[in-house]
N, C-alpha and C positions, 0 to 999 in steps of 0.2 A: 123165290128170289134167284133169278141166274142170269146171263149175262152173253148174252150170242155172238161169236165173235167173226170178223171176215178176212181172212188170209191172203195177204198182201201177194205179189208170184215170188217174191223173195225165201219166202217160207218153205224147206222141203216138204215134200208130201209126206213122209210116215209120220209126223207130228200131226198133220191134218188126221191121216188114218187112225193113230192111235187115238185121239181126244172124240173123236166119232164111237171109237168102241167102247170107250167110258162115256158115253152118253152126252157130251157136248154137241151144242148146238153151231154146227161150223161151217161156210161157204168158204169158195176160194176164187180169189180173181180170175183163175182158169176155168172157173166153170160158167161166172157170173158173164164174159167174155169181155173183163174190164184189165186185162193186164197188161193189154197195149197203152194205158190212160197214163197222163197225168202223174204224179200225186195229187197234188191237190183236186183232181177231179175222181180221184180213190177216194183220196177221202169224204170226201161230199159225197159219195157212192156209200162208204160205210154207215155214213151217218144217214142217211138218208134211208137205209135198210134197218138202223135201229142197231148198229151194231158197235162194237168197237175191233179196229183196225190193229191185228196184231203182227208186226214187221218185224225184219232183223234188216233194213235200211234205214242208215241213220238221217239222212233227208226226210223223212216224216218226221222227225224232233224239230228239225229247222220248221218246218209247215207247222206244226204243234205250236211251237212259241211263241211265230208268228200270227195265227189266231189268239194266242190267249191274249198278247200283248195288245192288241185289235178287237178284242171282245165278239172273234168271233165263233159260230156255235160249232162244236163239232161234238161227236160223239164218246171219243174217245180212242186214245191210244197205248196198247203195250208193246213197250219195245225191249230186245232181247238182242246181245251183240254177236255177230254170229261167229267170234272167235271165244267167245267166255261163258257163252253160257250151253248148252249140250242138247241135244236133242231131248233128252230123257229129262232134264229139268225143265227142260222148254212145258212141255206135255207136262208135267208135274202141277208146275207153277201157274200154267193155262188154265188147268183143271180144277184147281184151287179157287182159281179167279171167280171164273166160270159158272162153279157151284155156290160159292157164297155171297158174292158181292152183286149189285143191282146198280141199275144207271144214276142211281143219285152219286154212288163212288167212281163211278167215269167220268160221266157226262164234263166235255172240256179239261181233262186232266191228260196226263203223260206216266204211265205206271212202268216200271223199269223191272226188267226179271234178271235177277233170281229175287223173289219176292222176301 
């Protein structure tokens, strides 16, 4: 049971490093070479990878509600504000996610951290 996630370019990088070193399963729009996209075309990129899309841009909440409202599928989103919540809970909270929870607890939802 785990939970792969895709790193929006919002996201600093030692959050992506550190959740690699604890064995999370993690890409990043920089690497996938989707960071010029969209949202909405991230997202459908996340989903579409099986992943869930974890940002600290609040315009994927707007795209979020907008699918759900719309019934439409997405994978899933966590979102983290990048004035409140800290590197180090980011990773924390990620990692938590990550190891315990499976797509039935994403799939089309919006998960807010600090968990």
């Amino acid at each position: 049971m785990t939970v792969a996630l895709y790193m929006d370019h919002h996201v600093p990088a030692p959050i992506t490093t550190e959740l690699r070193r604890r064995g999370v399963d993690v890409i990043t729009a920089y690497e996938d070479d989707t960071h010029e996209w969209e949202d909405t075309d991230l997202l459908d990129r996340a989903s579409a990878l099986a992943r869930v899309l974890f940002t600290r841009d609040d315009d994927f909440l707007v795209e979020a509600a907008h699918r759900q409202r719309n019934d439409i599928f997405f994978y899933g989103v966590i979102y983290a504000h990048q004035l409140r919540v800290s590197i180090g809970g980011c990773v924390q909270d990620l990692e938590l996610i990550a190891k315990t929870c499976d797509e039935r607890d994403v799939i089309n939802d919006v998960m807010y951290l600090p968990v």
